[in-house]
PAKENU-605855 format. One record per residue (C-alpha): residue number from 1; residue in one letter; x, z, y negated. Coordinates in nm, 2 decimals, always signed. Each point is the difference from the previous one (the first is absolute). Example, Ala and Ser with C-alpha at 12.3 -4.5 7.8 and 13.67 -1.06 7.14 Angstrom:
# PAKENU-605855
(r 1; 'A'; (+1.23; +0.78; +0.45))
(r 2; 'S'; (+0.14; -0.07; -0.34))
This chain:
# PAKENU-605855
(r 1; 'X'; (-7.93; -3.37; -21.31))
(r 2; 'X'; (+0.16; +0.29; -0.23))
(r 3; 'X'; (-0.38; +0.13; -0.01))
(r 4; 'X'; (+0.01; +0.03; +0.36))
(r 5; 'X'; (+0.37; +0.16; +0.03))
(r 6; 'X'; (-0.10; +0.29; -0.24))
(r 7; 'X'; (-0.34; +0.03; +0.17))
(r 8; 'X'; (+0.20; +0.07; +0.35))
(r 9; 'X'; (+0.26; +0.21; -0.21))
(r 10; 'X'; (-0.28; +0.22; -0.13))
(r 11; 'X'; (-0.14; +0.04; +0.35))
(r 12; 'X'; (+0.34; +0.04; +0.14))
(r 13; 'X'; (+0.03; +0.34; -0.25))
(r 14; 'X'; (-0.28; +0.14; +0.08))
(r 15; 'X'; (+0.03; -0.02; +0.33))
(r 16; 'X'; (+0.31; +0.16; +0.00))
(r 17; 'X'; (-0.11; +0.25; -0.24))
(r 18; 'X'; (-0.31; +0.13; +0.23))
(r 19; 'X'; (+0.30; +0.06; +0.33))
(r 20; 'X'; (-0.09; -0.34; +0.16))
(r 21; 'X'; (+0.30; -0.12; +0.16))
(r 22; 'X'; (+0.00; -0.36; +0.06))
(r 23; 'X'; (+0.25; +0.02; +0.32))
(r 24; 'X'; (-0.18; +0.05; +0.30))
(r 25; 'X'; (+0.31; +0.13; +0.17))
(r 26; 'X'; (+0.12; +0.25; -0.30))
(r 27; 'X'; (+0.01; +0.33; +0.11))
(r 28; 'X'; (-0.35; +0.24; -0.10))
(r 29; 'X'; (+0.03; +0.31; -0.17))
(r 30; 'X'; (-0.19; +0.28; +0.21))
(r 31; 'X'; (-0.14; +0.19; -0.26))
(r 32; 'X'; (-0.20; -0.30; -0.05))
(r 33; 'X'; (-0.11; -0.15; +0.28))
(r 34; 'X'; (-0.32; +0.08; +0.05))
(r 35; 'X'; (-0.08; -0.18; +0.32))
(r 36; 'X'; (+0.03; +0.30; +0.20))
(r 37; 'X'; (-0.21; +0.34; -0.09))
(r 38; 'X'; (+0.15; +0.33; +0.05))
(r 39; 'X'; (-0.20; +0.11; +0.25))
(r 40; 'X'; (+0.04; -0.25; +0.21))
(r 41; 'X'; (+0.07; -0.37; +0.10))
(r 42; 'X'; (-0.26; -0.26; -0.16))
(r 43; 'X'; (+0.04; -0.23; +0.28))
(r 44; 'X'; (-0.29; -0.02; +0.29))
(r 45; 'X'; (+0.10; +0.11; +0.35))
(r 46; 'X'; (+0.18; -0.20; +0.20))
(r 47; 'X'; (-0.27; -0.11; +0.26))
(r 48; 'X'; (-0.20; -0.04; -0.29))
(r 49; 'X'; (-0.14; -0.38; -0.07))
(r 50; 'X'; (+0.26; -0.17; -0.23))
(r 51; 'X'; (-0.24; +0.00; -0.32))
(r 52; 'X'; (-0.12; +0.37; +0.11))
(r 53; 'X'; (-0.04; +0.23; -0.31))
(r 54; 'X'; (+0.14; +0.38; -0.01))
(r 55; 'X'; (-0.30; +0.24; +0.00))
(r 56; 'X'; (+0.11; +0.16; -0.29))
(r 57; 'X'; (-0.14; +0.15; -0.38))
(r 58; 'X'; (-0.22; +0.18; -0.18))
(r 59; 'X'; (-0.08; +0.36; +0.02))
(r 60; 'X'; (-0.07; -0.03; +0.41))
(r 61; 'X'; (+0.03; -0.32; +0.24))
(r 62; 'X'; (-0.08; -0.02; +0.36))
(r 63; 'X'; (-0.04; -0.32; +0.25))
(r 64; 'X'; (-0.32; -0.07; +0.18))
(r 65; 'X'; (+0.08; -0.01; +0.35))
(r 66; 'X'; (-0.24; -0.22; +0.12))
(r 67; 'X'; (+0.02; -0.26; -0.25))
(r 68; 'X'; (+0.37; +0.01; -0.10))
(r 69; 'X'; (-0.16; +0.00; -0.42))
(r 70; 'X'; (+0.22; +0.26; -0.22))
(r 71; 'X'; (-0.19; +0.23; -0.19))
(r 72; 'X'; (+0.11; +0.14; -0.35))
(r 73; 'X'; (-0.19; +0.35; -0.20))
(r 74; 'X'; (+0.06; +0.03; -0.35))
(r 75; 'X'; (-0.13; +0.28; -0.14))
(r 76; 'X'; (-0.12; -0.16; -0.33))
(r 77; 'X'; (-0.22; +0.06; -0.14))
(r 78; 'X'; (-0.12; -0.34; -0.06))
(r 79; 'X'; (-0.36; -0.23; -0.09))
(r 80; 'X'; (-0.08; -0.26; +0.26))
(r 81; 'X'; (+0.14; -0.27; -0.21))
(r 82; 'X'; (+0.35; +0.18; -0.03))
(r 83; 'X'; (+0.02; +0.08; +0.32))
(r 84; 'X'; (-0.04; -0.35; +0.14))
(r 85; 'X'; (+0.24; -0.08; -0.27))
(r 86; 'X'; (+0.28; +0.25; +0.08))
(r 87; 'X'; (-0.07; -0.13; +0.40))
(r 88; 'X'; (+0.03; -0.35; -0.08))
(r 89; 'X'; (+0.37; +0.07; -0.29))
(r 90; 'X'; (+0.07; +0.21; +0.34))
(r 91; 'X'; (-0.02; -0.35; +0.22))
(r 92; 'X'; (-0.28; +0.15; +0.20))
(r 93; 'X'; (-0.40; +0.09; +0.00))
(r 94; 'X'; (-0.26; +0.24; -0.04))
(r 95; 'X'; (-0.02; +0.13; +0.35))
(r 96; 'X'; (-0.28; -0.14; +0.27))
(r 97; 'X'; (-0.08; +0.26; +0.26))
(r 98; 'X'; (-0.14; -0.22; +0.29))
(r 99; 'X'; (+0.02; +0.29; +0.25))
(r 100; 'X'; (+0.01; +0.36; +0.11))
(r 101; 'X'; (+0.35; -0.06; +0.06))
(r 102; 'X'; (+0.05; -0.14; -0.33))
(r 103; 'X'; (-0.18; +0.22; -0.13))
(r 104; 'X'; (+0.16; +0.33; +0.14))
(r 105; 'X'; (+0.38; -0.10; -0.17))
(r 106; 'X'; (-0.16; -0.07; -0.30))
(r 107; 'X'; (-0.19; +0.34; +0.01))
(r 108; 'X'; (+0.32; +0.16; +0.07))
(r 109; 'X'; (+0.16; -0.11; -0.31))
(r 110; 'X'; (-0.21; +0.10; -0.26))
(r 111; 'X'; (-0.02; +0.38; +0.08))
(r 112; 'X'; (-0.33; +0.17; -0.18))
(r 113; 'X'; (-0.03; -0.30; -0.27))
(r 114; 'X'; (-0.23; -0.27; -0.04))
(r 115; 'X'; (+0.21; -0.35; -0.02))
(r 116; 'X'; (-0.13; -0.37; -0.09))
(r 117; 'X'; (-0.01; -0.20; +0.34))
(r 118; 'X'; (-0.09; -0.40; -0.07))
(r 119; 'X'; (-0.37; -0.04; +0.00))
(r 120; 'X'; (-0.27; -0.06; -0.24))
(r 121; 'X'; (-0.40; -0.08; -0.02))
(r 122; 'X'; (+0.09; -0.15; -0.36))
(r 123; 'X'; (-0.13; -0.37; +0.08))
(r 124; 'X'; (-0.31; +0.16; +0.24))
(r 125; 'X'; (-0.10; +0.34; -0.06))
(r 126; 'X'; (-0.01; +0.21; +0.31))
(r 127; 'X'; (+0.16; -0.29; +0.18))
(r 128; 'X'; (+0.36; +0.15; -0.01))
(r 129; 'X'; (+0.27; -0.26; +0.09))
(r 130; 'X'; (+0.41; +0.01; +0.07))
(r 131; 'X'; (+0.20; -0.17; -0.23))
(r 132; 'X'; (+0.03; -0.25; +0.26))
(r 133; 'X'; (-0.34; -0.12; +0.02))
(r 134; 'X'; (-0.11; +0.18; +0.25))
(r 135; 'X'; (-0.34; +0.23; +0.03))
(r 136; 'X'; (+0.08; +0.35; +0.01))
(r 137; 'X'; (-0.31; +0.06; +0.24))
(r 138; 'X'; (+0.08; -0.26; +0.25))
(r 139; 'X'; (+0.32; +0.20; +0.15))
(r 140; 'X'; (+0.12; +0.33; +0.02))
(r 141; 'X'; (-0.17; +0.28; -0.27))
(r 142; 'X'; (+0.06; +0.37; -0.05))
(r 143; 'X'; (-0.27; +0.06; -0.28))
(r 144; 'X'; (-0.05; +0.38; -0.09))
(r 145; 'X'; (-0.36; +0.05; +0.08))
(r 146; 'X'; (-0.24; -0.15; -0.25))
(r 147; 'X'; (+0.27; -0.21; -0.17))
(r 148; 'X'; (+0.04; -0.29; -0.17))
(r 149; 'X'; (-0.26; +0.14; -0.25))
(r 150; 'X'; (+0.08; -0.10; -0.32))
(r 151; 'X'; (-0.09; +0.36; -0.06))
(r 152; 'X'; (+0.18; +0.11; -0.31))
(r 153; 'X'; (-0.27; -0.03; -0.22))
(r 154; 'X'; (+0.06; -0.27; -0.32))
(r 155; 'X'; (+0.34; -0.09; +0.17))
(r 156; 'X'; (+0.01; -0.29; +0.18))
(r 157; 'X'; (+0.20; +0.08; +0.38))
(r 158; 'X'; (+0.11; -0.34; +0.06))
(r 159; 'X'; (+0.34; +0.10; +0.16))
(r 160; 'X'; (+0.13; +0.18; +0.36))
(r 161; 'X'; (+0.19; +0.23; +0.03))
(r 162; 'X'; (+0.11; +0.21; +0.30))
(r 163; 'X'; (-0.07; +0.40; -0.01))
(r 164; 'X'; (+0.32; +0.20; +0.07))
(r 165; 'X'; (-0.17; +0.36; +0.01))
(r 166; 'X'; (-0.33; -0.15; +0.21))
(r 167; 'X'; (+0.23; -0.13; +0.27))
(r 168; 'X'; (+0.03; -0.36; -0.09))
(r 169; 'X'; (-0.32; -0.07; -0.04))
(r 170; 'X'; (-0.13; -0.26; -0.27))
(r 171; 'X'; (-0.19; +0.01; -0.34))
(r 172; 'X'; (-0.09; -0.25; -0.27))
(r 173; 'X'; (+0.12; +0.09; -0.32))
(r 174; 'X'; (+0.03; -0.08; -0.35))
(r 175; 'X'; (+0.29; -0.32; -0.03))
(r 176; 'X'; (+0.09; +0.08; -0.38))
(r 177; 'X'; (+0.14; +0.34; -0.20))
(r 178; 'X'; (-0.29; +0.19; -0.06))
(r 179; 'X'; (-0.03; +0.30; -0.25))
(r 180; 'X'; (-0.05; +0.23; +0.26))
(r 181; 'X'; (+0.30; -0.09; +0.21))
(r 182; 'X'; (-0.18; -0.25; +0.25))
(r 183; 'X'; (+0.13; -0.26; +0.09))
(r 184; 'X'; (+0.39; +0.06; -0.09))
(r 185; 'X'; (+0.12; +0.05; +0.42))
(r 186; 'X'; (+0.32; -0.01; +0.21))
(r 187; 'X'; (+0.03; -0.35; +0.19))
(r 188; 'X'; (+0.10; -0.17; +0.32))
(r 189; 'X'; (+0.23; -0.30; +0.01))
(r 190; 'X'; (+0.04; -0.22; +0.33))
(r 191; 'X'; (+0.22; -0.26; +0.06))
């Protein structure tokens, strides 16, 4: 029982050595609370759905209008694999652009740079396919002309991205750091 009592006692300091307070009435000091960022409240909208999330982060966000999805730029750059990484620590995904619409916002985030979206031909080559399972080819496309190619000669292009200086237009390209620069890209997050 005395092994138990200290164990709680140790917990008990360091919890009140890291600013926990244990009261949940105790007043909170406001330099810091972090609950609210300075530019603004981090609560959604009031006719917003009771689990809505603030469209918020990143280096540009925007909210598709006809699907309601949030959709975050970070300017990276970033592989693939860290980029669906930083998505996923961010609570969100690589984006999937399932429209003109969709595409447009996202377009209008990534000014002149070339950003991951989330799609791949990894499993099937020249079968590109959302993260969500879904075929690439059997919805809404905006391939530049001539692409996917997998045309970056000993480099495999296993990996979409979205063109910001060809007007939103896709390309497959190279999913891992490469010597000459390819495939380190801005991203897209949705949620």
């Amino acid at each position: 029982m005395c092994g138990m009592r200290a164990k709680h006692a140790v917990l008990l300091v360091l919890l009140v050595g890291c600013g926990a307070q244990l009261d949940e009435n105790a007043p909170v000091d406001a330099r810091t609370d972090v609950s609210t960022p300075i530019d603004g409240p981090a609560t959604p909208p009031p006719d917003a759905p009771p689990d809505a999330r603030l469209c918020a982060g990143g280096d540009a966000y925007a909210t598709d209008p006809s699907t309601g999805s949030c959709f975050v730029y970070f300017a990276g750059p970033a592989s693939y694999s860290e980029a669906e990484a930083a998505c996923t620590a961010f609570g969100s995904k690589l984006a999937v652009i399932q429209s003109a619409t969709t595409n447009a916002v996202v377009r209008s985030l990534i000014g002149q740079t070339d950003a991951f979206v989330g799609a791949t031909d990894v499993a099937q080559e020249n079968a590109f396919r959302w993260h969500t399972g879904d075929l690439v080819s059997a919805g809404y496309t905006n391939w530049r002309s001539g692409e996917p190619n997998n045309g970056n000669g000993n480099n495999e292009e296993d990996c979409m991205i979205i063109e910001g200086d060809e007007d939103g237009t896709w390309d497959d390209r190279p999913c891992a750091r490469q010597s000459s620069g390819a495939g380190a890209y801005a991203y897209v997050c949705q949620y």
